[in-house]
Legacy VTK file of the C-alpha trace (Angstrom):
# vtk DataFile Version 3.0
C-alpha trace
ASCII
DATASET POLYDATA
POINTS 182 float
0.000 0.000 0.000
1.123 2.842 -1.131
2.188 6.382 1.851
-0.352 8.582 -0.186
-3.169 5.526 0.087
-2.239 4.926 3.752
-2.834 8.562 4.624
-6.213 8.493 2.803
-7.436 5.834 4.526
-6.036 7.546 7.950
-8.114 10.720 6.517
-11.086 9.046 5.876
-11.263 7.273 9.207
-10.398 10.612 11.424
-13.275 12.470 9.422
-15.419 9.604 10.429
-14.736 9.321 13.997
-14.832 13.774 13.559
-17.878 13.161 12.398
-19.303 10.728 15.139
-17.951 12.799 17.713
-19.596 16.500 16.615
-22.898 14.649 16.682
-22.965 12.600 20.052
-21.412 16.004 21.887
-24.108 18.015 20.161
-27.283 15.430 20.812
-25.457 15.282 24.659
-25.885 18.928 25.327
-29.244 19.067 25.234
-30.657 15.145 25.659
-34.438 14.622 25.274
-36.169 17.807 26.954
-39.425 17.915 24.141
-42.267 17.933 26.919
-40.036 19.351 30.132
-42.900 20.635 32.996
-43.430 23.850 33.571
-42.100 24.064 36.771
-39.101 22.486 35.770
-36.034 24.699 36.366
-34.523 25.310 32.755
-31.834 27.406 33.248
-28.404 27.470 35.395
-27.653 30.754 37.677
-24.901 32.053 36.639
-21.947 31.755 37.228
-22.617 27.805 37.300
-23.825 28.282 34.026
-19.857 28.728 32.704
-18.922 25.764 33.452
-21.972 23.642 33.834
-25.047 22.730 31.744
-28.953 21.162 32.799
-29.236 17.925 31.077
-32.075 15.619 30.181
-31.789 12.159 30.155
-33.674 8.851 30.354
-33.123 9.425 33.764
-34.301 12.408 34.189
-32.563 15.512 34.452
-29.101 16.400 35.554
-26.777 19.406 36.302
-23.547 18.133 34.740
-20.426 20.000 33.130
-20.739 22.059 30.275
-18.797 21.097 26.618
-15.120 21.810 27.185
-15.106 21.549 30.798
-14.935 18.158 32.690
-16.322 17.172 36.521
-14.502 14.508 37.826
-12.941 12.858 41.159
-9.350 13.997 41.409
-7.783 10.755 40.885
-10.793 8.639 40.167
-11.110 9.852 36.338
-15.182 9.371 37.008
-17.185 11.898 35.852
-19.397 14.012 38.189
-22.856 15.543 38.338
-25.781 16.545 40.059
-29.173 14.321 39.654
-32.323 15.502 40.024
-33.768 11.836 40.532
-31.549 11.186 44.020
-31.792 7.642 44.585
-28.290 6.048 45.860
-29.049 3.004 43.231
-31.326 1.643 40.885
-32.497 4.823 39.338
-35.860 4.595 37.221
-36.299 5.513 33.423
-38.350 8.816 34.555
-37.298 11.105 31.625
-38.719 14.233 32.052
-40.832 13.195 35.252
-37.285 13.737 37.617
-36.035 17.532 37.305
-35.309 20.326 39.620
-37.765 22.978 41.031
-35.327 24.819 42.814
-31.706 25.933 41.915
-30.274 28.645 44.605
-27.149 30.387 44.441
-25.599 32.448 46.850
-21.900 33.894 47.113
-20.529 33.318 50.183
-19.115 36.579 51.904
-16.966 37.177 55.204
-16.689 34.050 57.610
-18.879 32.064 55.545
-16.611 31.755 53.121
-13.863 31.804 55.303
-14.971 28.792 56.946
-15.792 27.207 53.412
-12.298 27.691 52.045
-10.929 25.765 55.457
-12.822 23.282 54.927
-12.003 23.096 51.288
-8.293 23.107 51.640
-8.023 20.313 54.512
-5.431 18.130 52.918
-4.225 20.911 50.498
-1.501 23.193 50.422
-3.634 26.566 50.930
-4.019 28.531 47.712
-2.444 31.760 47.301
-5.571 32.894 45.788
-8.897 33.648 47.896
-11.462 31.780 45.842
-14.936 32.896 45.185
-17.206 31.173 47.120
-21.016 29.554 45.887
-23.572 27.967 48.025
-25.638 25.926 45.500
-29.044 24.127 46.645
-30.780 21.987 44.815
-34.287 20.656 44.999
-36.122 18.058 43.191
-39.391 17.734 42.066
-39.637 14.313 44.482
-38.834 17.337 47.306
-35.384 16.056 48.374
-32.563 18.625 48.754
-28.393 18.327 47.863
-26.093 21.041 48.845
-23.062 22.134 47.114
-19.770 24.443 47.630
-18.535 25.692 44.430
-14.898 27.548 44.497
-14.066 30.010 41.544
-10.462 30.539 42.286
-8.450 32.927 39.444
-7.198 30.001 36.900
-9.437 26.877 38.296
-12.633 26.058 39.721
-13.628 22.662 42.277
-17.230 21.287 43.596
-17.350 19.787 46.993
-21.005 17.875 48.255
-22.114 19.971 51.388
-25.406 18.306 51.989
-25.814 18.618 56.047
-22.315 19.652 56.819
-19.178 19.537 53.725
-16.931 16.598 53.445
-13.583 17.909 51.345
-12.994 13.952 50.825
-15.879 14.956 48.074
-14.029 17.419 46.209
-14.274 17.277 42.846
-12.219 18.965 39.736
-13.875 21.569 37.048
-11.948 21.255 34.162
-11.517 23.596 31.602
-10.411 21.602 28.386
-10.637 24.828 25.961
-7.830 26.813 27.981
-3.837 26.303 28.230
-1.879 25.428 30.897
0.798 28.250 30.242
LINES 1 183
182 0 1 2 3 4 5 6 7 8 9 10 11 12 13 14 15 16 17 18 19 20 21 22 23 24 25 26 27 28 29 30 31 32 33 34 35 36 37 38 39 40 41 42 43 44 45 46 47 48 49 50 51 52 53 54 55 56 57 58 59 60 61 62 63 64 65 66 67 68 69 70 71 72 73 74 75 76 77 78 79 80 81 82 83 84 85 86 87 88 89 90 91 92 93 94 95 96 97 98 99 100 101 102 103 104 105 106 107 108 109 110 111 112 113 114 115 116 117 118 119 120 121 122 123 124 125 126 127 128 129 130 131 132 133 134 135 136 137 138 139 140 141 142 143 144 145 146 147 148 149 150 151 152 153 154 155 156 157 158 159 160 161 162 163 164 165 166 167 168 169 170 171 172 173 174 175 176 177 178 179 180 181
């Protein structure tokens, strides 16, 4: 085989799997919402909505990270996010039937966030940088709650689960894949 037919074929089959890729990240963005209720939250508060996205799935819906950022366990490579349907196992094929009523977002001010970042950094080497701090709560349709710290520091941003008090042994990365690491 000649180089000109091998690089062809190597063409042909990047442009395919180009191809395949464009469309699943496309249909993923958005999932199945035809038919969402109208008490369904639709929209993120910003500034979760920079790096994270509402998602419907079979599932039902789900507050995950937004194309070219990645949520994941530092360490654990496995992805992260937020479901409306909050079930430990076993979760039902609800679709549209599972979403969130509530979505609140408050910046953390003063000892608040203070106390946040402490928390946060247990284990770390404290930043330099004083973070921005977000309270997120979350409420489902089925009326259960999850709470959420969310840390906006100047070049990176983390999630850590803060449901009755925070646990930074649930820290999790936010990724941004579109930006260098000069």
């Amino acid at each position: 085989m000649s180089l000109f037919s091998k690089m062809n074929k190597a063409i042909c089959i990047l442009s395919f799997f180009a191809i395949f890729i464009f469309d699943v990240t496309n249909a993923a963005q958005v999932g199945e919402c035809e038919g969402i209720p109208t008490d369904a939250i639709i929209e993120l508060p910003n500034p979760l909505n920079e790096w994270g996205q509402l998602v419907c799935t079979p599932y039902g819906h789900i507050i995950t990270s937004k194309d070219g950022w990645i949520w994941m366990n530092p360490g654990g490579y496995s992805p992260v996010f937020i479901p409306s349907q909050m079930v430990r196992d076993n979760p039902e094929t609800l679709g549209n039937k599972s979403y969130f009523t509530s979505i609140g977002l408050d910046m953390l001010e003063g000892n608040e966030a203070e106390t946040a970042i402490e928390v946060f950094e247990h284990g770390f080497d404290k930043s330099p940088d004083i973070p921005n701090v977000y309270s997120v709560r979350v409420i489902s349709v089925s009326g259960k709650e999850l709470g959420f710290n969310f840390f906006e520091f100047k070049e990176h941003r983390w999630g850590m689960w803060c449901n009755k008090k925070c646990d930074p042994n649930s820290r999790f990365m936010i990724l941004n894949m579109n930006e260098s690491s000069e």
